[in-house]
BAFILO-595397 format. One record per residue (C-alpha): x, y, z; residue in three letters. Coordinates in steps of 0.05 Angstrom, whole numbers, plus 5000, padded with zeros to 4 digits. Example, Ala and Ser with C-alpha at 12.3 -4.5 7.8 and 13.67 -1.06 7.14 Angstrom:
# BAFILO-595397
5246 4910 5156 ala
5273 4979 5143 ser
# end
This chain:
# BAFILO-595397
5000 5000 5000 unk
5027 5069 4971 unk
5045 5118 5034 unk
4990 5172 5027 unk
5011 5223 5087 unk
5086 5248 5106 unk
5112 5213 5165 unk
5157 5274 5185 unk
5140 5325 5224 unk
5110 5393 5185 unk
5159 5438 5227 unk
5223 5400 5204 unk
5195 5395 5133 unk
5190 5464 5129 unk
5265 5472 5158 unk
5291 5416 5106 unk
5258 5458 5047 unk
5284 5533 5075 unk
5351 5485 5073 unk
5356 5462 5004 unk
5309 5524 4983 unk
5253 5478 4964 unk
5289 5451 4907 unk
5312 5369 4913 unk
5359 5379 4858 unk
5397 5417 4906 unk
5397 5351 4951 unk
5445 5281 4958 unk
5403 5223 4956 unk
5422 5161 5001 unk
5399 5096 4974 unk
5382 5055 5029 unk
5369 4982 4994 unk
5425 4947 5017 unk
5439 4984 5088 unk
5450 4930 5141 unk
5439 4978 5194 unk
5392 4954 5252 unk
5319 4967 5267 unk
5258 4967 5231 unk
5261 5020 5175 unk
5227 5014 5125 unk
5251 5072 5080 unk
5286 5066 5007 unk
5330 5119 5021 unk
5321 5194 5041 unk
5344 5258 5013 unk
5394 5309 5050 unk
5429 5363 5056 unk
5472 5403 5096 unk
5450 5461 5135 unk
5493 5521 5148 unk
5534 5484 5203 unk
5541 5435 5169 unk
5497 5379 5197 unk
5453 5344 5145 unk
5382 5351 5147 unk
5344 5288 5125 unk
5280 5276 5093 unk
5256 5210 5080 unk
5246 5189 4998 unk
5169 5172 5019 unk
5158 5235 5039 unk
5196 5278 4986 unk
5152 5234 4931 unk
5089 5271 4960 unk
5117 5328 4970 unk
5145 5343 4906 unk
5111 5335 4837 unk
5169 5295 4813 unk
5190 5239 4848 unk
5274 5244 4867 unk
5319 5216 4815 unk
5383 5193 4833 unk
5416 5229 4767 unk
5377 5284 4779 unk
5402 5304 4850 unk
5468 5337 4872 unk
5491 5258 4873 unk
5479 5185 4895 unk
5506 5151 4955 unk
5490 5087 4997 unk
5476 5092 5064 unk
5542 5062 5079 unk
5575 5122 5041 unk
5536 5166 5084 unk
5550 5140 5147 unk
5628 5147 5142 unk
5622 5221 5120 unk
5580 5227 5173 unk
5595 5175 5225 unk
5630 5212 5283 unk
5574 5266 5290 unk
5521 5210 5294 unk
5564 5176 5344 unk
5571 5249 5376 unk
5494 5246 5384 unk
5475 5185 5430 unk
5429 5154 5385 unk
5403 5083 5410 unk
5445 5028 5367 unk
5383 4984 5363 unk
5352 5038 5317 unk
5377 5061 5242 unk
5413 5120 5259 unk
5387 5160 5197 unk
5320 5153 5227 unk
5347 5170 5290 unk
5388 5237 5264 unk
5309 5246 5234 unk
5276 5236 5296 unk
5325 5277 5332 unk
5318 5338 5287 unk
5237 5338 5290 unk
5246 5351 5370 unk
5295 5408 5352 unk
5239 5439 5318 unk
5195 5443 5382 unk
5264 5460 5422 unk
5231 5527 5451 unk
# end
């Protein structure tokens, strides 16, 4: 069954398009097919991209194909990495962050920066 609804928070969608200026051409897209990490995640991959210090802002591919009227191409984006890719670039800032190990830490950093947003 085809998601219908975004499962990210509206406040952190609204920060991930101010960061790539609503454009996913301006994103990297991490293909997540053949990521052994653990936990139950059930995304394909997500697109990101850093925000002005750096840390990358994450939005899951099943929510970029509703919110966008063209669904993210790999050849079309900034470029294509695995998950594996992604995690050594950005590894030791995940580690930094505490996330629980028996959770993907991409959905984690995602999780983590939807409470930022309500950080008052």
């Amino acid at each position: 069954m085809e998601t219908t609804h975004c499962m990210a928070d509206a406040r952190h969608i609204r920060h991930f398009l101010n960061v790539c200026k609503g454009n996913w051409h301006n994103c990297i897209l991490v293909n997540c097919t053949k990521c052994e990490t653990p936990g139950l995640c059930r995304e394909p991959g997500f697109l990101f991209c850093p925000d002005e210090n750096a840390v990358p802002c994450i939005l899951p591919l099943s929510d970029a194909r509703i919110l966008f009227a063209r669904s993210p191409e790999p050849d079309e984006c900034l470029c294509a990495i695995t998950a594996a890719q992604f995690l050594t670039i950005y590894g030791d800032y995940i580690t930094e962050q505490h996330f629980p190990t028996s959770y993907c830490p991409c959905m984690a950093l995602l999780k983590a920066q939807e409470e930022k947003c309500y950080d008052w």
